[in-house]
N, C-alpha and C positions, 0 to 999 in steps of 0.2 A: 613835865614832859608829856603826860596825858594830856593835859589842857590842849597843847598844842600840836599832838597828835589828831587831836578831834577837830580841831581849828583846821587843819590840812585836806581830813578827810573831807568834812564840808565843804569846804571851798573846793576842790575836787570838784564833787558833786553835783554842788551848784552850777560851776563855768561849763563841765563835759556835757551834766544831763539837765541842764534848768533850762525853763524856757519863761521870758516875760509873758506877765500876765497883763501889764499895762501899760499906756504909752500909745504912740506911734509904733512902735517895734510889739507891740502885744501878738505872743505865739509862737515868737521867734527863739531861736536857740541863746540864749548868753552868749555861746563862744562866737558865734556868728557878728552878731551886733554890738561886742564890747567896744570894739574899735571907733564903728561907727560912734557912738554914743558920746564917746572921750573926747574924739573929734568935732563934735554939734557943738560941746559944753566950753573946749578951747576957742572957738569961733566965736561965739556968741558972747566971749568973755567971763562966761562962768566958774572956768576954771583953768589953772595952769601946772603944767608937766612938773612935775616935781619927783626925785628920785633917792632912793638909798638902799643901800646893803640889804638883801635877805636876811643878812643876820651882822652879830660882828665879826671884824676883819681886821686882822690883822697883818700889817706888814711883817716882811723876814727883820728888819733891823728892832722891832717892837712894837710898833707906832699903831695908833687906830687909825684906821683909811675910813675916809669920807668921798662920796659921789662930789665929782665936778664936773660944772660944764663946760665943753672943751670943745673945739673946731673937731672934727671927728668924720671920717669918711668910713662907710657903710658898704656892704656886698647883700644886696637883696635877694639872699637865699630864698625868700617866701615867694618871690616872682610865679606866676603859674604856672607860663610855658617851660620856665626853666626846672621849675619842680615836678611836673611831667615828666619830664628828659629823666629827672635826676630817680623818677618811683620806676619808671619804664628800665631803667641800667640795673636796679636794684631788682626788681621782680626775676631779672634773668642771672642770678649772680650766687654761687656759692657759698652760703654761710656760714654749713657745718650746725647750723640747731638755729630750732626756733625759737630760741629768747633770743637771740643777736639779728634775728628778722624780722622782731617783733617791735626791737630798741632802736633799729634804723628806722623803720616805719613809724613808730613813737616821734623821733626825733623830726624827719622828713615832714611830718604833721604840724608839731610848734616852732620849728625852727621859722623864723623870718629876718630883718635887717640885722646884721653882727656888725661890732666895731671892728674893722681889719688895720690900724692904723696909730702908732704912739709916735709922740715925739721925743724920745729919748729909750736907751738902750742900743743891746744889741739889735742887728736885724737887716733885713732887705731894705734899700729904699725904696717909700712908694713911687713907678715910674713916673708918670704923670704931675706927683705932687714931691718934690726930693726932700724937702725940710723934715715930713714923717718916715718911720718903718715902717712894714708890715707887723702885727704881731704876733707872736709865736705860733700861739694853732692855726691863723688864717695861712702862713709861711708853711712852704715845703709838703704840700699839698701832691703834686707832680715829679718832687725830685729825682722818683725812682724813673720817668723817661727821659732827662738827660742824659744821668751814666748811662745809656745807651749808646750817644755820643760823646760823652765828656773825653773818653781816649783819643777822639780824635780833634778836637777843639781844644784840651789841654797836654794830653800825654803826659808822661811820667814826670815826678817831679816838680811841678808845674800849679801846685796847691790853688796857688794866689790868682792864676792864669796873667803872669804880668808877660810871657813872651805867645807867640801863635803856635800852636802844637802842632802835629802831624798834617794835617789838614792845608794848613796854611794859611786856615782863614782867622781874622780878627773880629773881634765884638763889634767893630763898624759894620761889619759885613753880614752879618746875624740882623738883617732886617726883619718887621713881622711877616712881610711875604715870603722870606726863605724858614720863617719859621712853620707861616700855615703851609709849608711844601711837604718840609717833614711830619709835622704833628698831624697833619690833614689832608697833604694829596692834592693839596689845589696848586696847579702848575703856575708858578709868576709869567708874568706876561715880559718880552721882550724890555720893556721897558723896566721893569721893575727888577731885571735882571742887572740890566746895567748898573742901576742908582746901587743895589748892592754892594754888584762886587768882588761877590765871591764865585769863587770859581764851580760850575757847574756840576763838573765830574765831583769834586766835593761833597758837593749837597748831597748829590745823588747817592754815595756811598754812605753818607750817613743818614739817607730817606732809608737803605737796605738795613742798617743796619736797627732802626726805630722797627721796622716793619719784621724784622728778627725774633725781637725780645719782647715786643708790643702785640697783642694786646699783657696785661701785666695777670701772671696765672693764680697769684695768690699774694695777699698785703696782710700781716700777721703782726697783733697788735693787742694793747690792754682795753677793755672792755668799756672802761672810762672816758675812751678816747671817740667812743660812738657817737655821745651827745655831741661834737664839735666834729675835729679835727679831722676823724674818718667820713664823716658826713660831707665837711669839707672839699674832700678829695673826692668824692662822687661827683659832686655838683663842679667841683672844675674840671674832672677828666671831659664828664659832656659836654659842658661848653669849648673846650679848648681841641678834644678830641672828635676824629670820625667814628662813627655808630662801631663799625668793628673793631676800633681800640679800646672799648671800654672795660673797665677792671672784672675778670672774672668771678674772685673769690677774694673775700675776707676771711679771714680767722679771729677771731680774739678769744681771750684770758682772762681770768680776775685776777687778783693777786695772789701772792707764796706763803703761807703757812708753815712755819717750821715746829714739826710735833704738835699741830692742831691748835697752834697759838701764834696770834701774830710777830712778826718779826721783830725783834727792837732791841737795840744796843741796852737799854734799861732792864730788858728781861733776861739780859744778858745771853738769847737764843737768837743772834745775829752772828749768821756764816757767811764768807763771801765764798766766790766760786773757789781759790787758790786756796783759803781752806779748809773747805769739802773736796777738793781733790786731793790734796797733803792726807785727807783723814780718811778718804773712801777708794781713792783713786777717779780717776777720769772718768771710768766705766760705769762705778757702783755709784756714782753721783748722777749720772745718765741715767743708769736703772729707775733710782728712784724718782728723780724727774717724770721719765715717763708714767711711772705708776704713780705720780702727784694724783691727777686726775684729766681727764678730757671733756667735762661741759661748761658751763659758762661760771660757775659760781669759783673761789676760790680752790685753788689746789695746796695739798699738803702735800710739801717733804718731810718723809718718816726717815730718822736718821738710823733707824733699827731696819729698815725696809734696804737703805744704803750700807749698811754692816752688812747685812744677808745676804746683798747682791755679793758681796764681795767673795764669800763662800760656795755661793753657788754657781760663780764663773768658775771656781778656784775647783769646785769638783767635777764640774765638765769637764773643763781642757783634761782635768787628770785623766774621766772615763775613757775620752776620746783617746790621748795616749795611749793608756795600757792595750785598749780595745783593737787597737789599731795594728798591733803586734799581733793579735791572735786572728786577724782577717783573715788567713792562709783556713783556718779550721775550722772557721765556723760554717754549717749549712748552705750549702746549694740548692737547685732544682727548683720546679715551679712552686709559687707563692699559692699553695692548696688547703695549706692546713689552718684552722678554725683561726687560731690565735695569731694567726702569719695574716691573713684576712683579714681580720681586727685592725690590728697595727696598719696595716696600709691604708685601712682606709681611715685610721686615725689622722696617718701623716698628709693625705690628701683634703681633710677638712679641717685641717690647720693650717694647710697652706691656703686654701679659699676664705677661711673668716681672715687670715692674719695680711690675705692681700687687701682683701675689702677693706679692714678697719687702716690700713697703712693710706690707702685711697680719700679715706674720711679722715686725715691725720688725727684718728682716732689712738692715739700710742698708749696708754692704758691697759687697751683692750687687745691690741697686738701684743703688748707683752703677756697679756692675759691666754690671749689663744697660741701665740707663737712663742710662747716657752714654757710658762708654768703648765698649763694643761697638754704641751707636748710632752715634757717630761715626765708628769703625771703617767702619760699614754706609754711612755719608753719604761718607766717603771713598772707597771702593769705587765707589758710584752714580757720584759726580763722575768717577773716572778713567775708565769705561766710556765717558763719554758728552765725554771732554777738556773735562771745565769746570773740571779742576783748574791751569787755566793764567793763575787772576789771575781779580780780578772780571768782565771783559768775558765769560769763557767760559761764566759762570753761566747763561748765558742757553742755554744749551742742556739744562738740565735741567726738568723737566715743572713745571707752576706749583704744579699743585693738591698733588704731591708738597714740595715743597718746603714750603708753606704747610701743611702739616700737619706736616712736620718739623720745623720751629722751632716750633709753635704747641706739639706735645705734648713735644719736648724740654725746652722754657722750663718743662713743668707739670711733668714726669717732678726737674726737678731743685730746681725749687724747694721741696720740703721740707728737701734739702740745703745749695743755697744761694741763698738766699732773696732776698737786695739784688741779685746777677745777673739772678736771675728778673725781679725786679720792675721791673728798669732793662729787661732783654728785652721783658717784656713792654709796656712803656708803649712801646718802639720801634715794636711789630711791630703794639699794637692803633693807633697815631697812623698808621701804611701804611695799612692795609688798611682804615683807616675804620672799625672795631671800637668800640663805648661802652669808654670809657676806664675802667678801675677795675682792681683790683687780680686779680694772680695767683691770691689766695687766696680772691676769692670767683669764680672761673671753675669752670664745669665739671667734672671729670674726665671726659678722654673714653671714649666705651663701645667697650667690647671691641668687636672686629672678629674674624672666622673667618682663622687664620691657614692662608695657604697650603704647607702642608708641605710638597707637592709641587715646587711651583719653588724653594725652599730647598734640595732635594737637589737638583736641575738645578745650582743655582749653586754645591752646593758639590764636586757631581762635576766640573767646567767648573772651578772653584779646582783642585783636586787635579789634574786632566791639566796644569793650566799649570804647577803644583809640579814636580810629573814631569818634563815638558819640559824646563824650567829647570835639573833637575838634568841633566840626559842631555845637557843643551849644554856642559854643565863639561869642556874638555878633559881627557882621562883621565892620568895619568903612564905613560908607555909602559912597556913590560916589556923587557926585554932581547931584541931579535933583531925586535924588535915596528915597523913602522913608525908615524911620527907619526899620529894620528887630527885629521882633519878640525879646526880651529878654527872654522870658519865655517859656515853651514849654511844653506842656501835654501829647502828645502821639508821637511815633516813628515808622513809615511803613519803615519793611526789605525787600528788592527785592531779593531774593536768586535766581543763575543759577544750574540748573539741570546739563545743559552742554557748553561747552565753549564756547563762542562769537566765531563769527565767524572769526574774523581780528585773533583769537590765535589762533584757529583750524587749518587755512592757511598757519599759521605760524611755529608754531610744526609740520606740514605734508611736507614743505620744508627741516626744520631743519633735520629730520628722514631721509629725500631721501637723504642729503650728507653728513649724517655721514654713511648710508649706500654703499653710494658710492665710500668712503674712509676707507670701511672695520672697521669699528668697530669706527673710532680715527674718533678727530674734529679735522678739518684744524686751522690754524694759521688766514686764511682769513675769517674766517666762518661768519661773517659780510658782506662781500663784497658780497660773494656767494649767501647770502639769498636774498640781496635789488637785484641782478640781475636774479634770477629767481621767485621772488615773482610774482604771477597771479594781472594779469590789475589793477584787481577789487579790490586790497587788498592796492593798491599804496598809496592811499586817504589815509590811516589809517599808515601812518609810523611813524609820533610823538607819536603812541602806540603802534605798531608792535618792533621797536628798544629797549627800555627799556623792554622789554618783552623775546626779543631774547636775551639781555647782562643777564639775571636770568637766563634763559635754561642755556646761556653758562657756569656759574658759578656752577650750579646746576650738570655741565654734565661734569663738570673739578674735583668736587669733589668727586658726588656719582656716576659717568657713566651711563649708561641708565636707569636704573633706576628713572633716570629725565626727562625724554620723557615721562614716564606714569603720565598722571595728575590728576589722579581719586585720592579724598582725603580719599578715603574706611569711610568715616561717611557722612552721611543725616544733612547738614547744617540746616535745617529747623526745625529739631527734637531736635537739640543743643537748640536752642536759643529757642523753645517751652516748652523742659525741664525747661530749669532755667531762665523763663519770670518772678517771682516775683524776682529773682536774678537781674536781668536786671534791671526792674524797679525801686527796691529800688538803685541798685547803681547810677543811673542815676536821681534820683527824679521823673519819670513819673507816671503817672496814666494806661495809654494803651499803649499797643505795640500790631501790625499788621506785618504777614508774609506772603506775595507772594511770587509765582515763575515769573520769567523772561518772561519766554515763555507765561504765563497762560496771565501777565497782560498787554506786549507789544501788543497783538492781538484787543486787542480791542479797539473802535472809541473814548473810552471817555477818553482815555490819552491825556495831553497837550505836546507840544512839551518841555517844561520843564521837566514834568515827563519822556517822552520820552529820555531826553538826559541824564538824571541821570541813568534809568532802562539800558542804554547801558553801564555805568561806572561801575557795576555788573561785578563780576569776581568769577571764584570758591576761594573760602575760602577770598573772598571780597564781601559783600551785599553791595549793595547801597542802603541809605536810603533815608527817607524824615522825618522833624521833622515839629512836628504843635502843 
């Protein structure tokens, strides 16, 4: 297997990047001139075409297959002009990631003459030549713009097309100029009308109805199917199609993984759909679907991920129910308060990732943003406010909040799982006196301005309780060390006004070269800072490095915008705010807020306190528990 992986590599390397050194062709690329070459050598009689298998092959019945040669009719995908047509439809066209833009383009580069043609099997006959089929991948290329009109050329019933469907027109009458009318716009000429045949008003209705459903919004497909058959369908939409019919988007997929093992009757971890719904239901088989995965490489179904689902529809619809009883008593009045603030704009930036990623049929990440991390968000809400203690508590959370959270949860999930949705929402429109009708012809609701600002409030106010929580962990004492505290009553925050000084230093370096570099970070920007960083800042680099690799991260992602470090909210007013929030989640009695500045000035700090009051950072307090 090594042998022949290095055998591969090579020859790779040689055809993409070699070039003759001698010859007539000396300087030239390989890939360029192979052709040529093969061609001089068959002319001149020095050599002849001969061919076999990549590797061995076998047939379905057992057989080993050998190359034959055979009458065989070709589609010269490698054509120039046509493979222009075919990069120019591609370059405009949705792929959803750049490995499947990268594998059309791959493909679009080696593709050239394909066999389209067998004489035996199923299949299309070839028009021109009837003894052959088409075969398989070169066939059904365009299918999806017939059924645009096939209702009206076959209508119901009508599989085989042996009677005239609704139309009333027949296969005589489908000449290529009434085809290029529909597929292309070009009017038959009086003459060509006639030799037809078919009736006008006809055509016409089924030009409207091609020009409906055409151009085609998305073709969603296996990933295997790039090298040919979706490649295929490019290069004959452009030929067959006008420049504004051409396919906007593709999708594809790798294959299914069940429990991170491939599928297979032998591993005995082969489920069909009928029985993962028997054993999941409809929904929690969708669930995990979605959360398979969304890039190009294989996705896993987790049959634990499909058990889950099942429990965690199973405790929605419940919340929703009970919750739904007690809307009479829960809170009123305007959406003021810290944690009411939060949550809303929790629900407003899960509705904008969960529409965006629905956009990308990114559904992994939709169920990621539009449920788990909603729920997360309705969990959080409920604990702040103790309505996580059984239905009765619900009632202390805001109405009109709530009533938007189940209204746009129920919508956010229903492309996912749709019988929840739909039992959800017939619950919640029968409450609130809503016209009863379906999930799917509701709304979507409009984006709202998400509040970034209290998002960082509440996720600085998460992080000090992190902290906290850790610093309450009785420590293991050290040798000679006495016990540390287990218990603790009260918690002094050190808040900074303005940056230490070792980060001041440090961001004022960082600024001078990226200013000096015109806008961009250097590749070095590491080396640069530790050699122009000031005398005085030296002492402080086991804090200054870890400091400067988050600018860098920060300034690779968001650009300058990462050099301003002002967190636009009054840390001190956060945690003043919701000081009995603090307390209760922490077990304390007291909490204490200083400034940095206010309380390093003074004689009666111990060098202890001293060394803690410097580990103060914006949107980091340093504490003290006692």
């Amino acid at each position: 297997d090594s042998l022949e992986k290095a055998k591969e590599e090579v020859y790779k390397k040689g055809f993409y990047g070699g070039r003759l050194i001698v010859g007539n062709y000396s300087g030239e690329p390989v890939e360029a001139v192979k052709r040529k070459i093969r061609d001089e050598l068959v002319q001149e009689g020095k050599a002849f075409i001969y061919a076999e298998p990549e590797k061995p092959v076998t047939s379905r019945s057992g057989d080993d297959c050998v190359v034959a040669l055979l009458d065989q009719w070709y589609l010269d995908y490698g054509e120039e002009s046509w493979r222009s047509m075919a990069n120019s439809c591609l370059s405009r066209m949705e792929t959803f990631n750049e490995e499947t833009k990268r594998a059309f383009e791959a493909t679009l580069e080696w593709l050239h003459e394909w066999a389209c043609s067998r004489n035996f099997g199923l299949g299309t006959k070839l028009p021109w030549d009837t003894k052959y089929v088409i075969e398989s991948l070169s066939d059904s290329t365009i299918y999806m713009a017939y059924y645009t009109v096939s209702h009206l050329l076959q209508g119901a019933n009508n599989l085989e097309g042996s009677r005239a469907g609704p139309s009333g027109i027949t296969p005589e009458n489908m000449t290529d100029a009434i085809w290029n009318y529909i597929c292309r716009g070009e009017v038959p000429t009086k003459d060509q009308w006639v030799t037809s045949g078919a009736s006008r008003e006809a055509v016409e209705v089924m030009r409207r109805e091609l020009l409906y459903w055409y151009p085609m919004d998305l073709r969603s497909s296996g990933k295997e199917l790039i090298g040919n058959h979706l490649t295929f369908s490019i290069y004959n939409h452009v030929a067959l199609f006008s420049e504004e019919l051409w396919p906007k988007a593709f999708r594809t997929n790798g294959h299914m993984l069940i429990n991170a093992e491939k599928m297979s009757k032998s591993l005995g971890n082969f489920i069909t759909l009928r029985d993962g719904i028997k054993k999941y239901s409809a929904d929690g088989v969708r669930f995990a679907l979605a959360d398979a995965g969304d890039t190009f490489d294989d996705a896993n179904f987790a049959e634990k991920t499909a058990d889950d689902a099942v429990l965690k529809l199973y405790t929605l619809i419940t919340l929703v129910e009970e919750s739904l009883d007690k809307m009479e008593e829960m809170r009123e009045g305007p959406v003021s308060e810290f944690f009411d603030r939060v949550f809303e704009a929790q629900l407003n930036r899960s509705l904008r990732l969960c529409s965006e990623a629905y956009d990308r049929l990114l559904f992994r990440e939709a169920l990621k943003v539009g449920f788990y991390e909603l729920q997360e968000a309705f969990g959080h809400y409920r604990v702040a406010y103790a309505a996580d203690k059984g239905p009765t508590s619900m009632i202390y959370v805001h109405r009109d909040l709530f009533k938007k959270f189940i209204l746009w949860q129920t919508q956010m999930m229903a492309p996912i799982c749709p019988h929840s949705a739909e039992h959800l929402w017939r619950l919640i429109c029968q409450k609130l006196g809503l016209p009863h009708r379906s999930v799917f012809d509701s709304t979507w609701p409009s984006l709202e301005k998400v509040d970034d600002s209290v998002l960082l409030q509440f996720s600085f106010l998460s992080d000090v309780l992190h902290r906290v929580r850790i610093g309450m962990i009785p420590k293991k004492k050290k040798k000679g060390q006495e016990d540390s505290p287990t218990t603790f009553t009260q918690v002094s925050f050190f808040v900074c006004r303005d940056l230490p000084t070792w980060q001041a230093g440090a961001l004022l370096v960082f600024r001078s070269i990226i200013e000096r570099f015109g806008g961009q970070m250097p590749d070095d920007i590491n080396s640069l800072i530790i050699a122009e960083l000031p005398s005085h800042l030296k002492s402080q680099m086991k804090r200054i490095m870890p400091f400067v690799g988050m600018i860098r991260d920060e300034f690779a992602r968001d650009g300058p915008r990462a050099l301003i470090r002002d967190c636009g909210f009054s840390e001190d007013q956060v945690l003043t705010e919701n000081q009995s929030f603090v307390l209760a989640q922490l077990g304390l009695q007291s909490m204490t807020i200083s400034f940095v500045e206010d309380t390093s000035s003074t004689d009666k700090v111990t060098d202890m306190q001293r060394k803690i009051l410097e580990e103060a950072q914006p949107l980091k307090p340093s504490f003290i528990l006692s």
